[in-house]
mmCIF file as gemmi writes it, N, C-alpha and C atoms, coordinates in Angstrom:
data_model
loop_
_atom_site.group_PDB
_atom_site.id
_atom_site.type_symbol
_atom_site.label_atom_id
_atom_site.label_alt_id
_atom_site.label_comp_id
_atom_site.label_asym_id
_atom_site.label_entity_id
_atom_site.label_seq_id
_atom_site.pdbx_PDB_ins_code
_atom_site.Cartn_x
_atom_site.Cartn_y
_atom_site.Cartn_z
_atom_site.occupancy
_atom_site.B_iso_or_equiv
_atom_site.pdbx_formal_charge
_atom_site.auth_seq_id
_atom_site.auth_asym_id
_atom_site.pdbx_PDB_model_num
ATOM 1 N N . UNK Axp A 1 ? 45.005 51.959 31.645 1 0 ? 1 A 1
ATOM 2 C CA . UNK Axp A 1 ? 46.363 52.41 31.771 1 0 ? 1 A 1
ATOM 3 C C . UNK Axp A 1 ? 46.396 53.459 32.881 1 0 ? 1 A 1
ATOM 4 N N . UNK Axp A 2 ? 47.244 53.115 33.623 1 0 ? 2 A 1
ATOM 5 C CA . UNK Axp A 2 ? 47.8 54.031 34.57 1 0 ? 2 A 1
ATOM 6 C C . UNK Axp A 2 ? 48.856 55.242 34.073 1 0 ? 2 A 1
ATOM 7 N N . UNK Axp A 3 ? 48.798 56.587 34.475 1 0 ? 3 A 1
ATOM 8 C CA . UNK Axp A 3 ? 50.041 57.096 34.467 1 0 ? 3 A 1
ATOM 9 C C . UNK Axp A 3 ? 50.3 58.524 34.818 1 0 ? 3 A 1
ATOM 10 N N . UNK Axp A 4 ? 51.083 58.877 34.939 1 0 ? 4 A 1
ATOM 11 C CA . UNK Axp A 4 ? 51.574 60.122 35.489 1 0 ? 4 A 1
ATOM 12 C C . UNK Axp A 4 ? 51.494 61.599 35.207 1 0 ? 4 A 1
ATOM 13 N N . UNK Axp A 5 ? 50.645 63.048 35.366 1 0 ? 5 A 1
ATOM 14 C CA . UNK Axp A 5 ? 50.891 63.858 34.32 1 0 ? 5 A 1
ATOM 15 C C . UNK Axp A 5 ? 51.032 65.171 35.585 1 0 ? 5 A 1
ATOM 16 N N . UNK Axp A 6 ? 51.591 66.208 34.611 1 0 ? 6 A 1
ATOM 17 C CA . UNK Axp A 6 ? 51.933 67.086 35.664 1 0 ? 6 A 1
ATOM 18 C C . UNK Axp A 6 ? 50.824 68.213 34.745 1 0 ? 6 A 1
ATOM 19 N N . UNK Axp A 7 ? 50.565 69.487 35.55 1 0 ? 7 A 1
ATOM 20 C CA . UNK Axp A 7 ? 50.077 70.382 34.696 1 0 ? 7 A 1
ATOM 21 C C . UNK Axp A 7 ? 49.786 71.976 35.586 1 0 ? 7 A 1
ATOM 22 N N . UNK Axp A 8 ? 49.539 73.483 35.371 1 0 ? 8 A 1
ATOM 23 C CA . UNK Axp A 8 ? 49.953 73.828 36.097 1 0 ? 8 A 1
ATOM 24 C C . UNK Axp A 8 ? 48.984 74.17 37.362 1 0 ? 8 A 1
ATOM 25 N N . UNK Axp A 9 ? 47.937 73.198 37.356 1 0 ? 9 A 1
ATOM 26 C CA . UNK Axp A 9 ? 47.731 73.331 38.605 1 0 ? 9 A 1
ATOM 27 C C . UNK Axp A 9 ? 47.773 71.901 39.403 1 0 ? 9 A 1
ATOM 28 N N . UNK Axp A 10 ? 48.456 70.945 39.144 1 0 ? 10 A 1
ATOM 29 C CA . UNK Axp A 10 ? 48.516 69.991 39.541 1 0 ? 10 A 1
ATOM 30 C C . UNK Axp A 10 ? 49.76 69.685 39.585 1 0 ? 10 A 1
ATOM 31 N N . UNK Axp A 11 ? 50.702 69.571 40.876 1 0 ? 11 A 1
ATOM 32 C CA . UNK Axp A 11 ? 51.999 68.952 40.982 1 0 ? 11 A 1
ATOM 33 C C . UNK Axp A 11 ? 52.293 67.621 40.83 1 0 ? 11 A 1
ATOM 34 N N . UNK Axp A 12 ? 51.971 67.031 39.755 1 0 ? 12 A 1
ATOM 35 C CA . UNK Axp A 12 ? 51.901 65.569 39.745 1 0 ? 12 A 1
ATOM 36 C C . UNK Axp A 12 ? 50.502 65.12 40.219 1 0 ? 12 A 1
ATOM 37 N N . UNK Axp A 13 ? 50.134 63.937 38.981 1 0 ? 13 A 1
ATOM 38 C CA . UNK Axp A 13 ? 48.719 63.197 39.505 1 0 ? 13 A 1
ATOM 39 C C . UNK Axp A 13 ? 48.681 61.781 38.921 1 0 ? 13 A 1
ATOM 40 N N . UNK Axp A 14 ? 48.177 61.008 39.314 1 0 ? 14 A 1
ATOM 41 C CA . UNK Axp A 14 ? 48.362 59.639 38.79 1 0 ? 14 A 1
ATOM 42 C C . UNK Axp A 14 ? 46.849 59.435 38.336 1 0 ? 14 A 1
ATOM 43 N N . UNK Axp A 15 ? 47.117 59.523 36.976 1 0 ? 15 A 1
ATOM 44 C CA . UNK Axp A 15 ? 45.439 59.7 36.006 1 0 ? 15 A 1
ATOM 45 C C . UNK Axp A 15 ? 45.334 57.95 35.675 1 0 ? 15 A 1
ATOM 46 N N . UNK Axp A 16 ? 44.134 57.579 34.633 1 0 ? 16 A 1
ATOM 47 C CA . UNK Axp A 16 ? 43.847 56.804 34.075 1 0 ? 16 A 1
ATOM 48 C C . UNK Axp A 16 ? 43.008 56.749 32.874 1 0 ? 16 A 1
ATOM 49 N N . UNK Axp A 17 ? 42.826 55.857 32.209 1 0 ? 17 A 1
ATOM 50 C CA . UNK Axp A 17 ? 42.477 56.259 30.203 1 0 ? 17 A 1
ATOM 51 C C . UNK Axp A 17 ? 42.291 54.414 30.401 1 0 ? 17 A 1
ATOM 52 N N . UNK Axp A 18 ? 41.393 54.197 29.438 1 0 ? 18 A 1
ATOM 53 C CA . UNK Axp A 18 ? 40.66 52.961 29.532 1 0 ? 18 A 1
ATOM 54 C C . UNK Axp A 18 ? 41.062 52.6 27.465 1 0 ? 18 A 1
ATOM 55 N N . UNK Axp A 19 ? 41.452 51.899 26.55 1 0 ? 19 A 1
ATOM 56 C CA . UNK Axp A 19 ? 41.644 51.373 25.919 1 0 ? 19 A 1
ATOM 57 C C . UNK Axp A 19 ? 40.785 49.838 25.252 1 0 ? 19 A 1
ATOM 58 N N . UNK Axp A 20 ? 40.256 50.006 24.019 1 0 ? 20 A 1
ATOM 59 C CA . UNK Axp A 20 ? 39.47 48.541 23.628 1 0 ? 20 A 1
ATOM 60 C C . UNK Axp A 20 ? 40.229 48.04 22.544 1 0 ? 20 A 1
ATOM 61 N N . UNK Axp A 21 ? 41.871 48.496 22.138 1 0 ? 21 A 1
ATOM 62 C CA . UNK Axp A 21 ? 42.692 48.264 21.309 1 0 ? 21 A 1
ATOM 63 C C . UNK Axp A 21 ? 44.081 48.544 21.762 1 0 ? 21 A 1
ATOM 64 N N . UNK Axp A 22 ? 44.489 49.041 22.948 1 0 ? 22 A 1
ATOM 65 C CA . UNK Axp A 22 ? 45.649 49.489 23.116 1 0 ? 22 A 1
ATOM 66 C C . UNK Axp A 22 ? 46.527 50.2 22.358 1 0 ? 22 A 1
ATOM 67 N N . UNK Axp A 23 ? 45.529 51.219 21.283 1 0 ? 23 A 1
ATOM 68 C CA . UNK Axp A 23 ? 46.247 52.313 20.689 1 0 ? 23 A 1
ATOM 69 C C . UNK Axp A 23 ? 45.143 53.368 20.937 1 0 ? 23 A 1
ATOM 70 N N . UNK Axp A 24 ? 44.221 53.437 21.045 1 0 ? 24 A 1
ATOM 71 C CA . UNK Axp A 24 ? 43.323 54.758 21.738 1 0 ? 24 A 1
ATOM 72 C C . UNK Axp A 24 ? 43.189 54.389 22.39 1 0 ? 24 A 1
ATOM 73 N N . UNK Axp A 25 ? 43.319 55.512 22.959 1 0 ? 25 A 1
ATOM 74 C CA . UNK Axp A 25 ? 43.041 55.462 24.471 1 0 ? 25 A 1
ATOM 75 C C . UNK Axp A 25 ? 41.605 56.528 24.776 1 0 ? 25 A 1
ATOM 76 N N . UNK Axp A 26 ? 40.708 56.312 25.944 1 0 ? 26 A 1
ATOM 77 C CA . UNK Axp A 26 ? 39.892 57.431 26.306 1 0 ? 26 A 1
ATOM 78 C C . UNK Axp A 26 ? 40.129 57.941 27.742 1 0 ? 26 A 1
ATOM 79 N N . UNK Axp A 27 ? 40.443 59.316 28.015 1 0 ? 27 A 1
ATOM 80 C CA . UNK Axp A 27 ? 41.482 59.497 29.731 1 0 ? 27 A 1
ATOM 81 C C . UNK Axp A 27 ? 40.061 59.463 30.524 1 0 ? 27 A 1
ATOM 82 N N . UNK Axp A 28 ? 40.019 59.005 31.538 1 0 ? 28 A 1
ATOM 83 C CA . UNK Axp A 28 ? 39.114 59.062 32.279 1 0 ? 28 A 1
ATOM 84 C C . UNK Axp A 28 ? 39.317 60.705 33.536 1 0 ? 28 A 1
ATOM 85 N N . UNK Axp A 29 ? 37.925 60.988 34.086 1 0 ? 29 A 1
ATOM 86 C CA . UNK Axp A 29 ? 38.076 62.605 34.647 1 0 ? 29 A 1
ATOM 87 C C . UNK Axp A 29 ? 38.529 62.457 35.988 1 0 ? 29 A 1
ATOM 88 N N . UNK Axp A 30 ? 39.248 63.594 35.914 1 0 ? 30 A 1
ATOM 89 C CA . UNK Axp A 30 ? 40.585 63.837 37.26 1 0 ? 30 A 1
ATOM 90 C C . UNK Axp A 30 ? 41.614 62.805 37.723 1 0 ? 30 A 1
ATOM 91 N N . UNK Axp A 31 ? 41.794 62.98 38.815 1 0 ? 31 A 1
ATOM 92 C CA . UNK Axp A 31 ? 43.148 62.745 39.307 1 0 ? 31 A 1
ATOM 93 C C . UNK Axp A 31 ? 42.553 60.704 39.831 1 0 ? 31 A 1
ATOM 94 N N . UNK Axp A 32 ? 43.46 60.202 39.969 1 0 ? 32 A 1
ATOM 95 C CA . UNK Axp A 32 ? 43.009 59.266 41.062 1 0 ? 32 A 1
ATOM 96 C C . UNK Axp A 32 ? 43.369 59.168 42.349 1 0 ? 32 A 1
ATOM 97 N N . UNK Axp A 33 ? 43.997 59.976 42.814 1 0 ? 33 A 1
ATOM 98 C CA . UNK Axp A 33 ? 44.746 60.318 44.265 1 0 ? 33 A 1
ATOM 99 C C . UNK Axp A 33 ? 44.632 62.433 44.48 1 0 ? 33 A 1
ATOM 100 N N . UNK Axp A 34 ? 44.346 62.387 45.095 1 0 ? 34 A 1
ATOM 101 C CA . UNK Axp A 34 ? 44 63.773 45.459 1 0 ? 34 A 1
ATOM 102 C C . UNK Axp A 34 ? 45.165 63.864 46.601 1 0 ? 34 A 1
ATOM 103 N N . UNK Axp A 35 ? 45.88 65.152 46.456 1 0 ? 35 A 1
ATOM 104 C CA . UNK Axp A 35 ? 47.361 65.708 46.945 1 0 ? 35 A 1
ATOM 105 C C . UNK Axp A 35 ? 46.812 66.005 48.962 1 0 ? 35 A 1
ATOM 106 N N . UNK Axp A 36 ? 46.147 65.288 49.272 1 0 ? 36 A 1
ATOM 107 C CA . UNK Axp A 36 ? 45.614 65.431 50.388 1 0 ? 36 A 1
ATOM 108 C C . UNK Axp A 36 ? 45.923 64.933 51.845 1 0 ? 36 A 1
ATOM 109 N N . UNK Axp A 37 ? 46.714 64.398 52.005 1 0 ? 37 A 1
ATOM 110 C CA . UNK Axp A 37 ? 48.044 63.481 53.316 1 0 ? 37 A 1
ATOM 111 C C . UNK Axp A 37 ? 48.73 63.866 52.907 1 0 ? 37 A 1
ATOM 112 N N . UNK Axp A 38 ? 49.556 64.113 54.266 1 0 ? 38 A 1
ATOM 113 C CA . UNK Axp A 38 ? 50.763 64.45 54.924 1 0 ? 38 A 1
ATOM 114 C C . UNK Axp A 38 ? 51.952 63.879 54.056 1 0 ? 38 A 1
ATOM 115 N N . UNK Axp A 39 ? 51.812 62.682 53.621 1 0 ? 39 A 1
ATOM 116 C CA . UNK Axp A 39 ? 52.952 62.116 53.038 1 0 ? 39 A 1
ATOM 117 C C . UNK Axp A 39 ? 52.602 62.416 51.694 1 0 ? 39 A 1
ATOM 118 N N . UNK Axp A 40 ? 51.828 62.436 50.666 1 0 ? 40 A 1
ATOM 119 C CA . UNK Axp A 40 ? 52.107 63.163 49.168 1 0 ? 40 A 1
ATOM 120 C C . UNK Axp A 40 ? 51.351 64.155 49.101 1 0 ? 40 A 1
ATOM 121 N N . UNK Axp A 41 ? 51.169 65.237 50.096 1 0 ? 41 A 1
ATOM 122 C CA . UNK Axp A 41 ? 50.515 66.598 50.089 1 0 ? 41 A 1
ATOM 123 C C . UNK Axp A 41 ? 51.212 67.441 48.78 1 0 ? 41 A 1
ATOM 124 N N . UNK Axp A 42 ? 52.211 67.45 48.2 1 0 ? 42 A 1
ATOM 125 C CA . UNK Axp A 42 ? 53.473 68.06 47.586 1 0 ? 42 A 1
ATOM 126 C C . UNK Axp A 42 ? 53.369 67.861 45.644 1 0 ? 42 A 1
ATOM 127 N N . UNK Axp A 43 ? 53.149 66.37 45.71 1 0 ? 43 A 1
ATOM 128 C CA . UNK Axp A 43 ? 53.335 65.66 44.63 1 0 ? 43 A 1
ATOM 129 C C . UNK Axp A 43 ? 53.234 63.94 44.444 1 0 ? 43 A 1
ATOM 130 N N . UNK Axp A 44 ? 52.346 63.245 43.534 1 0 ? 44 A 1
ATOM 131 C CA . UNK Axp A 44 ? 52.43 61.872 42.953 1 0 ? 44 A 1
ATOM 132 C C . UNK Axp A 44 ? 52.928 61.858 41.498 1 0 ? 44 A 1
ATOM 133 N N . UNK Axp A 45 ? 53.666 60.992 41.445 1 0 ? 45 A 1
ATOM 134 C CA . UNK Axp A 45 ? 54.022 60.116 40.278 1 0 ? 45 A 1
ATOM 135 C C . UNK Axp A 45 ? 54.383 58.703 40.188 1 0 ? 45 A 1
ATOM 136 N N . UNK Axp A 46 ? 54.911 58.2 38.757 1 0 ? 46 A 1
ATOM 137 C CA . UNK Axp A 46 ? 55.322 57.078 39.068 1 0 ? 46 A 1
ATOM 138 C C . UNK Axp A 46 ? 54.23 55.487 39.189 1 0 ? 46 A 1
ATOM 139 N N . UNK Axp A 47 ? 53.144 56.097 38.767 1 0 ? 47 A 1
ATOM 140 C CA . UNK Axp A 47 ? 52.12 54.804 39.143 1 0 ? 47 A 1
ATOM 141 C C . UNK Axp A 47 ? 52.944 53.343 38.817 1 0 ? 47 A 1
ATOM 142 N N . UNK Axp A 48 ? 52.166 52.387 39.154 1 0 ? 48 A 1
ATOM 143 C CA . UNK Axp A 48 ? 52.81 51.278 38.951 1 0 ? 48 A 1
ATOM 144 C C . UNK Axp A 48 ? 51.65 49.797 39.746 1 0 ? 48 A 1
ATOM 145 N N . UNK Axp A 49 ? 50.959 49.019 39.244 1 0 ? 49 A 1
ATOM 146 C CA . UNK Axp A 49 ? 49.903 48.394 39.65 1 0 ? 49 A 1
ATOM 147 C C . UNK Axp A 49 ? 49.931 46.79 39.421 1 0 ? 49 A 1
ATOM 148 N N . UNK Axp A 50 ? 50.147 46.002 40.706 1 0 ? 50 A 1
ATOM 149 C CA . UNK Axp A 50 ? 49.904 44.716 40.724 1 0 ? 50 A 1
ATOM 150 C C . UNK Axp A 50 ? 48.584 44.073 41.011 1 0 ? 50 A 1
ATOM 151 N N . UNK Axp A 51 ? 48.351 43.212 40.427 1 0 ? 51 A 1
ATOM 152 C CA . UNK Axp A 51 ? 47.489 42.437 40.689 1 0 ? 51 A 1
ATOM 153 C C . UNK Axp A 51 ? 47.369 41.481 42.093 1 0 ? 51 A 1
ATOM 154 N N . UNK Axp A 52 ? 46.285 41.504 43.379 1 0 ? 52 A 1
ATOM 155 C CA . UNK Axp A 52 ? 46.804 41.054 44.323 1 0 ? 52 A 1
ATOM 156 C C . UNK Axp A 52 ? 45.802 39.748 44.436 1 0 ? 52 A 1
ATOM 157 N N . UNK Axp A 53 ? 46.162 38.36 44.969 1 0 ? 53 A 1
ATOM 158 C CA . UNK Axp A 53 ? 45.761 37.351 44.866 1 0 ? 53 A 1
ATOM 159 C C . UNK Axp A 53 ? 44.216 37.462 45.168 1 0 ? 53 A 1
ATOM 160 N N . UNK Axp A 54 ? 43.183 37.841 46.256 1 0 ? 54 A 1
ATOM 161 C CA . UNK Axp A 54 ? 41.839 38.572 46.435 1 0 ? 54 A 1
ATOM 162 C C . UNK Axp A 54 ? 41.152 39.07 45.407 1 0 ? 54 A 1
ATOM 163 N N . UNK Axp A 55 ? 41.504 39.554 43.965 1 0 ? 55 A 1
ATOM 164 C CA . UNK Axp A 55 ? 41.09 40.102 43.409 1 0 ? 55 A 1
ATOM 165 C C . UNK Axp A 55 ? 41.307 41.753 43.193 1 0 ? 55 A 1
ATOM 166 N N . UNK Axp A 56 ? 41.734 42.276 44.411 1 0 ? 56 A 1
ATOM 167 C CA . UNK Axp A 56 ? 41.791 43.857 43.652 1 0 ? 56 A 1
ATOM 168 C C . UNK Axp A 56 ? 43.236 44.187 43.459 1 0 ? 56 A 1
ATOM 169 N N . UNK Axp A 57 ? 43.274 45.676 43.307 1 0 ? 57 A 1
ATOM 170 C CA . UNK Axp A 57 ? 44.907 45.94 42.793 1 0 ? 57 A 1
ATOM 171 C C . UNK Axp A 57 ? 45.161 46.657 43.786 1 0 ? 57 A 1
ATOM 172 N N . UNK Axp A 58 ? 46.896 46.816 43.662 1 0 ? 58 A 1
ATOM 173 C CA . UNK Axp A 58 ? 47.662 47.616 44.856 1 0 ? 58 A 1
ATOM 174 C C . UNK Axp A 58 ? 48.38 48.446 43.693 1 0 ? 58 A 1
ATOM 175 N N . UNK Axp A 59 ? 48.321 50.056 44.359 1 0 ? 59 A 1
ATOM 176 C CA . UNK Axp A 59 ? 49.148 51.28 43.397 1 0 ? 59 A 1
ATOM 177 C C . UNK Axp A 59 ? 49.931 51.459 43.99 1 0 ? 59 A 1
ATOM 178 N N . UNK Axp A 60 ? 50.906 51.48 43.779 1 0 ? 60 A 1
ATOM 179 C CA . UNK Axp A 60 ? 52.719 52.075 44.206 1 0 ? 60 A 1
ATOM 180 C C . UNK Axp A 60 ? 52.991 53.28 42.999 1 0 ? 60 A 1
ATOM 181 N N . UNK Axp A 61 ? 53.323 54.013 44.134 1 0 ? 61 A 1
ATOM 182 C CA . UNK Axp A 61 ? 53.269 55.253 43.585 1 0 ? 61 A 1
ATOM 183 C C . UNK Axp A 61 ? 54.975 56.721 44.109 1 0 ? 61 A 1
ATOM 184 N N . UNK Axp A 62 ? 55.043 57.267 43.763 1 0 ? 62 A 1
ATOM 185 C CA . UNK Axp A 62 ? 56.106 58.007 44.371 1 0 ? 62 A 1
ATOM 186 C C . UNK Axp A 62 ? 55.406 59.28 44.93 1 0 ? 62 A 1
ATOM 187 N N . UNK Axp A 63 ? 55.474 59.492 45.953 1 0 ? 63 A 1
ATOM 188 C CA . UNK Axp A 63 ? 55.247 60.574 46.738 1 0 ? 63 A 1
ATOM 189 C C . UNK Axp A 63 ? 56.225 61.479 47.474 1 0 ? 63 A 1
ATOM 190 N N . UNK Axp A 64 ? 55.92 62.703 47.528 1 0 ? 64 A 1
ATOM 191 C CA . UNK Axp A 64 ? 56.705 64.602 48.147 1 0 ? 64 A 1
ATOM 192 C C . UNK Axp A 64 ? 56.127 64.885 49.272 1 0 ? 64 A 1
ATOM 193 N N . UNK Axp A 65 ? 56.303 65.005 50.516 1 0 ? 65 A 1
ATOM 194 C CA . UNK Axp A 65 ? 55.27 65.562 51.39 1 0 ? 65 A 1
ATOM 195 C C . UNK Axp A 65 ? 55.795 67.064 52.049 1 0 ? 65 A 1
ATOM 196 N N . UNK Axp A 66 ? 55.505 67.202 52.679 1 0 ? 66 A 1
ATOM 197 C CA . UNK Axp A 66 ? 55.381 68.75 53.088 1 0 ? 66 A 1
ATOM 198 C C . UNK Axp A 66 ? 57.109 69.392 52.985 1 0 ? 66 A 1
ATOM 199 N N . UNK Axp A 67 ? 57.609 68.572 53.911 1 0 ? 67 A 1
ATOM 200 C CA . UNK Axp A 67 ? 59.265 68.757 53.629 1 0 ? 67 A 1
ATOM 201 C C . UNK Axp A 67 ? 59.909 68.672 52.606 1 0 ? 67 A 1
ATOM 202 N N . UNK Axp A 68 ? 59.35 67.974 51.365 1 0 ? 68 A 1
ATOM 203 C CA . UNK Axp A 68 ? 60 67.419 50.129 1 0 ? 68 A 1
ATOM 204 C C . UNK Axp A 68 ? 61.189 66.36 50.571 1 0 ? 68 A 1
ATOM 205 N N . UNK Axp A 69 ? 60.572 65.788 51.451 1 0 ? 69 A 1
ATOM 206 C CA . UNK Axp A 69 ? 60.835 64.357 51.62 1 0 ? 69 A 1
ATOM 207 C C . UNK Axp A 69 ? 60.167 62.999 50.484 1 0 ? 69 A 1
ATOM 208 N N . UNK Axp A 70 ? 61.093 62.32 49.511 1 0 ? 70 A 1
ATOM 209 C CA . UNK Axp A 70 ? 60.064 61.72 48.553 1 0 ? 70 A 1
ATOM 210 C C . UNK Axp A 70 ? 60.245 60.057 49.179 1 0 ? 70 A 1
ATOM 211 N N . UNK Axp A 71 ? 59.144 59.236 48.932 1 0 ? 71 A 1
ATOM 212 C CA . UNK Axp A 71 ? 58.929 58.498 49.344 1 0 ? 71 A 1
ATOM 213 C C . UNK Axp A 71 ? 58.183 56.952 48.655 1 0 ? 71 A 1
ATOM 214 N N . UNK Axp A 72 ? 58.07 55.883 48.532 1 0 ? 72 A 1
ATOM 215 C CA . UNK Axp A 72 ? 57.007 55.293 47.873 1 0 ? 72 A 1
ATOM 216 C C . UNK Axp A 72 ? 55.839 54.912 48.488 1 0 ? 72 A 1
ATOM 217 N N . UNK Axp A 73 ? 54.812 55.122 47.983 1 0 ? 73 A 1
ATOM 218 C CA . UNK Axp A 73 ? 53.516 55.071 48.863 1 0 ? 73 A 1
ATOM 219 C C . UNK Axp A 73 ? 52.891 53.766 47.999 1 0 ? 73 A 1
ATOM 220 N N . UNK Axp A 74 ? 51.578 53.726 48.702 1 0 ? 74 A 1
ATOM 221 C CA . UNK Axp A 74 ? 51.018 52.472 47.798 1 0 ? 74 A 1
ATOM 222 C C . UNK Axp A 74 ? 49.251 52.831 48.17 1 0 ? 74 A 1
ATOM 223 N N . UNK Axp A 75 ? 47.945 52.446 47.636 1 0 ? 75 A 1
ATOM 224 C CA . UNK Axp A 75 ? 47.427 52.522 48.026 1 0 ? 75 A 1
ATOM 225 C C . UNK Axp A 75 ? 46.344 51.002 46.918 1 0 ? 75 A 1
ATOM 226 N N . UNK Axp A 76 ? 44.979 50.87 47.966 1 0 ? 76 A 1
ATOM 227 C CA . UNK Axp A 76 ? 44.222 49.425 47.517 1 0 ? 76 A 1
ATOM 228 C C . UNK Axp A 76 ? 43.538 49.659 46.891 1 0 ? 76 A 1
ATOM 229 N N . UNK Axp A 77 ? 42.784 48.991 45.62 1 0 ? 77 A 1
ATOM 230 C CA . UNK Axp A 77 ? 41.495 49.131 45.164 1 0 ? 77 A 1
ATOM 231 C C . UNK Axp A 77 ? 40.258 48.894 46.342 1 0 ? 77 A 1
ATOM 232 N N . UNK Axp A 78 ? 38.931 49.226 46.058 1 0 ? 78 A 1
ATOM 233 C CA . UNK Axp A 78 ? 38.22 48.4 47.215 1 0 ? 78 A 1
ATOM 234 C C . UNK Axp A 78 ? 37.511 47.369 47.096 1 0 ? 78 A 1
């Protein structure tokens, strides 16, 4: 599971938690996007993950960047 958490040293982060029943969950450690480019330097939320024909996944995500300009970003598995 993908999803979104804010906290106070983190302006938004798009975490993940792994499930063998889809009622516990276990969160996996830190962020998966680090607040580090120009375009979501500010803030992520919003995850959201397709499956892409190749095999890996694509994250669409909502991003803040320096201006608080918000935006949707996306990024690949590898």
């Amino acid at each position: 599971m993908y999803y979104a958490a804010w906290s106070d040293d983190i302006r938004g982060g798009i975490f993940s938690a792994a499930s063998q029943d889809g009622l516990n969950f276990t969160k996996d450690s830190g962020p998966l996007l680090d607040l580090d480019r120009l375009l979501d330097c500010r803030m992520v939320s919003e995850p959201c993950v397709i499956n892409l024909d190749d095999g890996r996944c694509r994250l669409y995500y909502e991003a803040e960047d320096q201006n608080a300009t918000r935006r949707i970003l996306s990024a690949t598995s590898g």
